[in-house]
ROVO-711846 format. One record per residue (C-alpha): residue number from 0; residue in three letters; x, y, z. Coordinates in steps of 0.5 Angstrom, whole numbers, m for minus. Layout:
BEGIN
+-----+------+-------+-------+-------+
!  nr ! rest !     X !     Y !     Z !
+-----+------+-------+-------+-------+
! NUM !  ALA !     X !     Y !     Z !
...
+-----+------+-------+-------+-------+
***
This chain:
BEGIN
+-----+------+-------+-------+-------+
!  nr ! rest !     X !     Y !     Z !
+-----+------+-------+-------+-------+
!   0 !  UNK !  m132 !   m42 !    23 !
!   1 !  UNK !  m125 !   m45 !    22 !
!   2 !  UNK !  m126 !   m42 !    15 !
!   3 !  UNK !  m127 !   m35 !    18 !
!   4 !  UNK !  m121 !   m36 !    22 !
!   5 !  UNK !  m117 !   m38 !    16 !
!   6 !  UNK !  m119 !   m33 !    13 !
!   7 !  UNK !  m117 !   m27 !    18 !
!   8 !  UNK !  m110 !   m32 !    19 !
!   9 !  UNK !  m109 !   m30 !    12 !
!  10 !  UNK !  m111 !   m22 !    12 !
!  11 !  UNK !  m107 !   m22 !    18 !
!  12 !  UNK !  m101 !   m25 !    14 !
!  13 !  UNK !  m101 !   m20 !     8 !
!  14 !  UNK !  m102 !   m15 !    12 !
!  15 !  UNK !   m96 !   m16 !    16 !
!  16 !  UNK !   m92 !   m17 !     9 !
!  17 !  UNK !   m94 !   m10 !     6 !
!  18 !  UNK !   m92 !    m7 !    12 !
!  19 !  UNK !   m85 !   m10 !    12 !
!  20 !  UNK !   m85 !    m9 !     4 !
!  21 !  UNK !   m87 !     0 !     6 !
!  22 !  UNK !   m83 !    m1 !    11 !
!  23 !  UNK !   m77 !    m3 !     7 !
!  24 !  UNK !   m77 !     2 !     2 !
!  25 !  UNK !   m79 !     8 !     7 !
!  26 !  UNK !   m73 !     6 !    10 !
!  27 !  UNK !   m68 !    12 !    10 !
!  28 !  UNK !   m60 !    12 !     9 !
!  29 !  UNK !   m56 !    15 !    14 !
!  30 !  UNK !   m52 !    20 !    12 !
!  31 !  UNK !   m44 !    17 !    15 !
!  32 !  UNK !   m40 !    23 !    16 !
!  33 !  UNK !   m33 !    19 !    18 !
!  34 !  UNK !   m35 !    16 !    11 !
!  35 !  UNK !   m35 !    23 !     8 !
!  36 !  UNK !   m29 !    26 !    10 !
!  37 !  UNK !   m26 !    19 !     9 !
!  38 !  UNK !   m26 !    21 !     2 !
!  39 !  UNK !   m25 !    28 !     2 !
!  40 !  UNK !   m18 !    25 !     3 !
!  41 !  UNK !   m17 !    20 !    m1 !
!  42 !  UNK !   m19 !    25 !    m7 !
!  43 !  UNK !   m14 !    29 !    m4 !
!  44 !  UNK !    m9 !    24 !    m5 !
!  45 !  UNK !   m11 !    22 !   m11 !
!  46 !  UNK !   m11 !    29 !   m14 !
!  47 !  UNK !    m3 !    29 !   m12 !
!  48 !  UNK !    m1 !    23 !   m17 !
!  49 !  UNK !    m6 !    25 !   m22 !
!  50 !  UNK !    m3 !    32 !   m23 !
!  51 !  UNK !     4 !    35 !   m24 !
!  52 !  UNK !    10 !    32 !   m20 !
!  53 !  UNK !    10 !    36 !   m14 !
!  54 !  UNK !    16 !    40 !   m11 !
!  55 !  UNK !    16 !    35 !    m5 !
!  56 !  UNK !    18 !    30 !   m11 !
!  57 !  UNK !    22 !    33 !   m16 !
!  58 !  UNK !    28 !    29 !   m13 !
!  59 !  UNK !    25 !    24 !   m16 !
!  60 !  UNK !    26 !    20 !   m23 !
!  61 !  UNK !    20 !    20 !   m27 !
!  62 !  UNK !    20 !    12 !   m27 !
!  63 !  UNK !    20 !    13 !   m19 !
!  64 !  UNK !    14 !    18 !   m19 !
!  65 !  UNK !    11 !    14 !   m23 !
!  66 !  UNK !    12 !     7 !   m19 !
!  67 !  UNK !     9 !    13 !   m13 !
!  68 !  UNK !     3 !    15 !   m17 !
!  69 !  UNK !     1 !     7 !   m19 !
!  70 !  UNK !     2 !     5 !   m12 !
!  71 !  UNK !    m3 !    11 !   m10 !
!  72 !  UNK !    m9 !     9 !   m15 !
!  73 !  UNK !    m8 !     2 !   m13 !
!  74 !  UNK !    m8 !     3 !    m5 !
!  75 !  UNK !   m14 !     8 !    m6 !
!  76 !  UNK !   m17 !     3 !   m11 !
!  77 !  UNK !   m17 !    m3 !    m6 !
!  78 !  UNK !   m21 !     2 !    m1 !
!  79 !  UNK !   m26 !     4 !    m6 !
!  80 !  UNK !   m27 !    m3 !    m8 !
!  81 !  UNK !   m28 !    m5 !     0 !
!  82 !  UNK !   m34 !     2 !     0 !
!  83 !  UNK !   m37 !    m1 !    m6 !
!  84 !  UNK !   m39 !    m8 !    m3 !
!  85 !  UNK !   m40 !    m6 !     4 !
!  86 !  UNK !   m45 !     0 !     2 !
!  87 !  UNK !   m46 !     0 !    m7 !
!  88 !  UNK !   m44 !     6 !   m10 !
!  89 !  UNK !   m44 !    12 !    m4 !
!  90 !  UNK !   m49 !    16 !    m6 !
!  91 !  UNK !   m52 !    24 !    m4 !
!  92 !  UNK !   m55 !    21 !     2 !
!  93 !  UNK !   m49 !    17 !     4 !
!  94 !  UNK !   m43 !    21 !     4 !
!  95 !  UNK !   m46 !    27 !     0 !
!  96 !  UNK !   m45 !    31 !    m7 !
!  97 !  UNK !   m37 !    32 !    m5 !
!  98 !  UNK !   m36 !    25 !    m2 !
!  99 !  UNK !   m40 !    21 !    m8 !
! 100 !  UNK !   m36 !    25 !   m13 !
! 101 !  UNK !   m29 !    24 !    m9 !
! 102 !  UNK !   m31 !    17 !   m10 !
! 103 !  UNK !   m33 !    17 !   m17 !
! 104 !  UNK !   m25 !    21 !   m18 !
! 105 !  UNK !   m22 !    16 !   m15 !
! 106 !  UNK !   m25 !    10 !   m19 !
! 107 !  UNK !   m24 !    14 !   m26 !
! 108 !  UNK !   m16 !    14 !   m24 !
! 109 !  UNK !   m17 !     5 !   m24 !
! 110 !  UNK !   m16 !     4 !   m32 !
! 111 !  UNK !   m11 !    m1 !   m30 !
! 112 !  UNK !   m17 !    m5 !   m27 !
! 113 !  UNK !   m24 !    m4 !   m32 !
! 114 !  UNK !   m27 !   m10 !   m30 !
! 115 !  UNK !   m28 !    m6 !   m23 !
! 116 !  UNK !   m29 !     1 !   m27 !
! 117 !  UNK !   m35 !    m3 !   m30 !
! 118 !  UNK !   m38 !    m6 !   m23 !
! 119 !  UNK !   m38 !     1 !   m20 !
! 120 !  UNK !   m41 !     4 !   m27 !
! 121 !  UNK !   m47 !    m1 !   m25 !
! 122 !  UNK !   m48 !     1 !   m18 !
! 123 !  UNK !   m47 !     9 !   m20 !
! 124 !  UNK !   m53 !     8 !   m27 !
! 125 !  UNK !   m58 !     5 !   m20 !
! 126 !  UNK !   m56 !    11 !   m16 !
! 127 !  UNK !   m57 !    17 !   m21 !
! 128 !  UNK !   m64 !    13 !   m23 !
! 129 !  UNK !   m66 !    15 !   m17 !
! 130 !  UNK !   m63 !    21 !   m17 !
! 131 !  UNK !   m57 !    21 !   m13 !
! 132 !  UNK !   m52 !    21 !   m17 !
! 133 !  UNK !   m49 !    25 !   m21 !
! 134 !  UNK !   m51 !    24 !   m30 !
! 135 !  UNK !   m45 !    27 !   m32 !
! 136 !  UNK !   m40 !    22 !   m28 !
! 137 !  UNK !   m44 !    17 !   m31 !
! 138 !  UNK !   m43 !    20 !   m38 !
! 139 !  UNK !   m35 !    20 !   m36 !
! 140 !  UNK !   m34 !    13 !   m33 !
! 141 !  UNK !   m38 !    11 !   m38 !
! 142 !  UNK !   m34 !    13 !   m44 !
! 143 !  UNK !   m27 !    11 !   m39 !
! 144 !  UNK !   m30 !     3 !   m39 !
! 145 !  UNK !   m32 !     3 !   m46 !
! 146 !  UNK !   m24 !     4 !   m49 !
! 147 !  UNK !   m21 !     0 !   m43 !
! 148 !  UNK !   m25 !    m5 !   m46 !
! 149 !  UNK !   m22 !    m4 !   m53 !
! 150 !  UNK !   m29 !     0 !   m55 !
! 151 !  UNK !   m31 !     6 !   m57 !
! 152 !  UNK !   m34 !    12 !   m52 !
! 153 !  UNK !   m41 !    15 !   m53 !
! 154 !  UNK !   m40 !    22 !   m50 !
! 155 !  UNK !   m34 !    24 !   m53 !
! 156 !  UNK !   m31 !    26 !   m46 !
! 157 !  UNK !   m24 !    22 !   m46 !
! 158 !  UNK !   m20 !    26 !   m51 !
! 159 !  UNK !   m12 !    27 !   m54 !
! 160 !  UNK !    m9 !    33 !   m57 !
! 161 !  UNK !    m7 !    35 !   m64 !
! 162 !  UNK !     0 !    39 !   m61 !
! 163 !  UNK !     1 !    43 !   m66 !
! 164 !  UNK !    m5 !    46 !   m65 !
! 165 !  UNK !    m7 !    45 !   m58 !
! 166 !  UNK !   m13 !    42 !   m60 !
! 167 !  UNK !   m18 !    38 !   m57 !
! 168 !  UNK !   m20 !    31 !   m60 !
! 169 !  UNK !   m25 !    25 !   m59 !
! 170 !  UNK !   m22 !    18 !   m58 !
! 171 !  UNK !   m25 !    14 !   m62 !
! 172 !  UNK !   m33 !    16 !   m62 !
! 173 !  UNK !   m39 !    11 !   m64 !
! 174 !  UNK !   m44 !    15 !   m68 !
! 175 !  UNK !   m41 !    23 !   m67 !
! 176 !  UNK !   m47 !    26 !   m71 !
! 177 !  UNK !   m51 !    24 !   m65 !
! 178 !  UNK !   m46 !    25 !   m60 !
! 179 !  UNK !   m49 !    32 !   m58 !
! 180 !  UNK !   m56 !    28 !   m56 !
! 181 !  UNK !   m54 !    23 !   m52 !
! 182 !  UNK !   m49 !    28 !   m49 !
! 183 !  UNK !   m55 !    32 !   m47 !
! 184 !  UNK !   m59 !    26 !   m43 !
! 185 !  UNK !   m54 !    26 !   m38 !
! 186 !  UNK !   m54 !    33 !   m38 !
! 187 !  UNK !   m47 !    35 !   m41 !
! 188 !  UNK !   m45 !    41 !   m46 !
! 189 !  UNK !   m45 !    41 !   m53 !
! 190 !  UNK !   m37 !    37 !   m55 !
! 191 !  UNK !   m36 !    44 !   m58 !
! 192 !  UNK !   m36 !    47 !   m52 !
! 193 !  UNK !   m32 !    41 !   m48 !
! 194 !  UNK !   m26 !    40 !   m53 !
! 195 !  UNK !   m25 !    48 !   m53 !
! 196 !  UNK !   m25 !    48 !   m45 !
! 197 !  UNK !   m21 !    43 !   m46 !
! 198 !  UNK !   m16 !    45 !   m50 !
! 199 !  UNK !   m15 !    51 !   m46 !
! 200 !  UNK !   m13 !    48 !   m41 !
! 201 !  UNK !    m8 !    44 !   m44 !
! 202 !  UNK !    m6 !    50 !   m46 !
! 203 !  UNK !    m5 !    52 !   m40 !
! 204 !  UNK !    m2 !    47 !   m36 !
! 205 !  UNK !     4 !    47 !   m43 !
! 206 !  UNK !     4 !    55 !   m44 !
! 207 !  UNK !    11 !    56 !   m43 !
! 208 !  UNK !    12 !    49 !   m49 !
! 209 !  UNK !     7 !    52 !   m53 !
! 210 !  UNK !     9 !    59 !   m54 !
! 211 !  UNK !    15 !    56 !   m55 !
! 212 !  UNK !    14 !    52 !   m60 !
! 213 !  UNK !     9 !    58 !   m63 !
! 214 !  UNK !     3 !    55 !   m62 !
! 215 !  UNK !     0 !    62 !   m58 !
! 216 !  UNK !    m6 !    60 !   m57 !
! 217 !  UNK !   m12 !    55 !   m57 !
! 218 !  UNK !   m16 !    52 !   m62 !
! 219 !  UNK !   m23 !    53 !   m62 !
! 220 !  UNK !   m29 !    50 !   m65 !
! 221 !  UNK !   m34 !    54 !   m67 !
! 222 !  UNK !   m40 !    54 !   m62 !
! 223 !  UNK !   m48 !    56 !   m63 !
+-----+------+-------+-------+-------+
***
């Protein structure tokens, strides 16, 4: 008799540990609008210390915005780092595409912090493992943390310019006849396609320069 209890006791308890481990791991993640819009907000001012001093700013010096600029990238980089031990990397479910990718951004512009780079890396490769993130900003930070740890990158996103060109190079690249399979496992285009879009940005945004330098137009890669 005592055994047939011991018996059912012990069911009762592995029962009871299933239902807990199923329960755990149908456990949703609830989506947090005000986390959400934060970040749309802490993109935006990313993206005014990222781009082209402002008119608000054209008062100041270059070493003044750039102090301004440092001071926006750090300040955003402590919130980030703050999300990141509070909730891991903020995935579709938490924040949505537009927040998951403001984070991203934010932390793409913390390159005078790689060692918080790579620990948002770790957390980012968990989420797009299940399908909530996105590879291709897996592909990009990735290459960032590879050369600010004085490696070289993978894809091939970060470039520099040949100016008498406009054209669009890698920085370092490791093992560049492979670089459009792996480019492909994260769902990125073919580095032709990427280093011509690239350059005619550059060209772009240094039209009135490049023209008057005679540089008329972009290089381009031939593409298949």
């Amino acid at each position: 008799m005592r055994k047939l209890i011991l018996i059912i006791s012990l069911g009762l308890l592995l029962t009871n540990c299933t239902s807990e481990k199923k329960s755990d791991k149908e456990q949703k993640v609830e989506f947090n609008e005000e986390l959400a819009n934060e970040l749309l907000e802490l993109k935006e001012i990313d993206q005014l210390a990222a781009n082209s001093k402002p008119k608000q700013y054209e008062h100041l010096s270059n070493n003044e915005w750039q102090s301004v600029k440092d001071s926006i990238f750090r300040k955003n980089k402590t919130r980030a780092e703050e999300i990141l031990n509070k909730y891991g990397y903020p995935g579709y479910d938490l924040v949505g595409e537009k927040g998951s990718f403001s984070f991203w951004l934010i932390v793409q512009h913390c390159d005078f912090d790689p060692e918080f780079q790579k620990k948002v890396l770790l957390e980012l490769k968990k989420q797009v493992d299940n399908g909530n993130a996105n590879s291709r900003n897996f592909g990009l930070l990735t290459d960032r943390v590879r050369l600010n740890t004085g490696k070289k990158q993978v894809y091939g996103t970060q470039v520099t310019y040949i100016s008498s060109q406009c054209r669009a190079i890698p920085k370092p690249l490791k093992d560049s006849a492979n670089v459009n399979k792996r480019r492909a496992e994260v769902g990125l285009e073919p580095i032709e396609e990427y280093l011509n879009l690239m350059s005619e940005m550059h060209f772009e945004m240094n039209k009135e320069n490049m023209i008057n330098r005679g540089v008329t137009e972009p290089y381009v890669y031939k593409t298949q």
